[in-house]
Every structure is written in structure tokens, then in C-alpha cells.
C-alpha positions in Angstrom: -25.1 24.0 10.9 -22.9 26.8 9.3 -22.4 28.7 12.8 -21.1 26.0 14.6 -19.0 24.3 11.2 -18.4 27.5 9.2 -16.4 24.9 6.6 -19.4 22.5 5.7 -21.0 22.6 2.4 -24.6 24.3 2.2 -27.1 21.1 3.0 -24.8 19.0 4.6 -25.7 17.2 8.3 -23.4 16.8 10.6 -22.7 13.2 10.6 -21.9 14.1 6.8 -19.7 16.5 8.3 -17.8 14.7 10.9 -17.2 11.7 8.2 -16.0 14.3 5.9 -13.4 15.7 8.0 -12.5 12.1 9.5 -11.7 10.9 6.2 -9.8 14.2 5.5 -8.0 13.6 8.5 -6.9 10.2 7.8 -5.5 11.3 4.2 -3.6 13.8 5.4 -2.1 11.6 7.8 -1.5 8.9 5.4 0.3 11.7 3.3 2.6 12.9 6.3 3.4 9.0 7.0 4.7 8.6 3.3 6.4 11.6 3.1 8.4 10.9 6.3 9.3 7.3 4.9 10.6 8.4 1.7 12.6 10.9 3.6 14.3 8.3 5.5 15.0 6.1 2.8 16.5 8.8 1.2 18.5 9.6 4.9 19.8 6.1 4.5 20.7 5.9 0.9 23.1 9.2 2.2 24.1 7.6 5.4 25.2 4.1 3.1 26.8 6.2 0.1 28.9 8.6 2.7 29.9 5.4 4.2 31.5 4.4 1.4 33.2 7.3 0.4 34.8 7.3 3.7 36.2 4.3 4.2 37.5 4.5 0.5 39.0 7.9 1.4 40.9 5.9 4.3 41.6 3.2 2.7 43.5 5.5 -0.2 45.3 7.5 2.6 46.1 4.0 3.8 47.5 2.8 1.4 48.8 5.2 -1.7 50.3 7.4 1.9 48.3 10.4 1.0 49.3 12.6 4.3 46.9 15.1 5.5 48.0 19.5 4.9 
């Protein structure tokens, strides 16, 4: 078992093995799934806020005649 899986634990059988690494596998991709969702949300909360500040830097040169240089 160890030549052909050099990352199993002493004992183990391969069916041990392969549910080992598939559950492994599917945490890891869970991780990388939440990860990339809070980095969006974060992305948006950005994208929302710089919204704002840009229409109310308009609207100020709009209106109070603020001229650019």
C-alpha cells in the first residue's frame, strides 16, 4: 500500500484511503467555494459604496459648481 499511496497512514486499506482523500477533497473545495463568495460580497459592497461616492461627487460638482483643475 505505501509504494503505490506514499501519503496513507501505516494499516490503512485502500478503500480507507480513497474515502480519506475524497472527503479531503470535498473540504477543500467547500473551503475554496466560501472563500470566493465572501470575496464577492466584499467586490460588491466596493462596487455599491464607490457608487455612491461618485454620483455624490457629481452631484456636488453639479450643483455647488465645483470646476475641475
Amino acid at each position: 500500500m505505501n509504494w503505490n499511496n506514499p501519503d496513507a497512514y501505516p494499516g490503512e486499506s485502500e478503500d480507507e484511503y480513497i474515502a480519506r482523500k475524497n472527503g479531503e477533497s470535498q473540504s477543500a473545495t467547500g473551503l475554496m467555494f466560501v472563500v470566493s463568495k465572501v470575496f464577492i460580497f466584499v467586490l460588491k459592497i466596493f462596487a455599491v459604496f464607490g457608487v455612491f461616492l461618485y454620483t455624490g461627487n457629481d452631484l456636488d460638482h453639479l450643483y455647488v459648481g465645483i470646476s475641475e483643475g
